[in-house]
C-alpha positions, -999 to +999 in steps of 0.1 A: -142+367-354-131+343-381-097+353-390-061+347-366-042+378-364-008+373-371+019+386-350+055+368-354+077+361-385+071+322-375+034+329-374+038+345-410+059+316-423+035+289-410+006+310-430+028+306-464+041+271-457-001+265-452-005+282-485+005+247-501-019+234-489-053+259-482-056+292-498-047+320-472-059+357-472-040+379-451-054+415-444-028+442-439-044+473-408-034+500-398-049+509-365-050+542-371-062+550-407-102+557-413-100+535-451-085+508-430-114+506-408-133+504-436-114+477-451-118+461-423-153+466-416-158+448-451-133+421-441-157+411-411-187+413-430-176+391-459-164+363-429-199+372-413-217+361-447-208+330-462-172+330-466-152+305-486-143+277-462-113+265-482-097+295-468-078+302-443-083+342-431-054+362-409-048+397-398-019+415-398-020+451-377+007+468-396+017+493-367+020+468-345+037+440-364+058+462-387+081+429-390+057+404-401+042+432-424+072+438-439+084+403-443+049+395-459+060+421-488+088+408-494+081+373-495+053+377-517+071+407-540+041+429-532+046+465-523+034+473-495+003+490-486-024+501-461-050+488-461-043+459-487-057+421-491-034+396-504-049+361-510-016+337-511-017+302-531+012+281-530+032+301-517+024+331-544+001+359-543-029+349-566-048+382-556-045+414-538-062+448-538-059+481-514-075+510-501-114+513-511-110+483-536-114+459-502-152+455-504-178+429-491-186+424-531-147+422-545-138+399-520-169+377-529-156+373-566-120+362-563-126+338-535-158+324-548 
C-alpha cells in the first residue's frame, strides 16, 4: 500500500499545508459503493505501476471520516463526491475527477 489514509481534520490540514511543498492526491471512498471499489482498484494499480514519486498519495473513507471528507470540500471549493480524486497543489486543487473517470490511464496523464 502506498497511500496514508487520512482520518482527523489535523491529518487533513497537515496534507494541505504539505501541498506547498509536494503535490498531494487525496482519494475520496466510500466503503460501500461498487464504482468506488473500482476507483479504488485503479487507485492501487496506478501506485502498483510506476507512480509519480513527487507525490504524496492519501485516502480518505468517506463513511467513516465524514469530517475530514467534508472539510476537504470545503477547503478546496470542490463539491463533494463519491468516489472522486483531487490532486492538491499549493494548497489548490489542480485536478480532480469522479466516478468511472478514476482510471489506471487518467491518473497516469495529469500526474505524469
Amino acid at each position: 500500500m502506498n497511500w496514508k489514509e487520512i482520518t482527523t481534520l489535523e491529518e487533513w490540514n497537515t496534507v494541505l499545508e504539505r501541498s506547498t511543498v509536494r503535490g498531494q492526491v487525496i482519494l475520496k471512498h466510500s466503503t460501500t459503493c461498487k464504482v468506488s471499489s473500482n476507483a479504488m482498484v485503479e487507485y492501487n494499480h496506478y501506485l502498483q505501476d510506476n507512480p509519480n514519486s513527487d507525490v504524496d498519495y492519501s485516502l480518505v473513507k468517506i463513511i467513516e471520516s465524514r469530517p475530514v471528507s467534508n472539510q476537504i470540500a470545503e477547503d478546496l471549493g470542490v463539491k463533494h463526491e463519491s468516489p472522486q480524486i483531487i490532486y492538491v497543489n499549493n494548497k489548490e486543487k489542480y485536478w480532480t475527477a469522479s466516478h468511472w473517470s478514476i482510471t489506471t490511464e487518467h491518473i497516469t496523464a495529469v500526474l505524469k
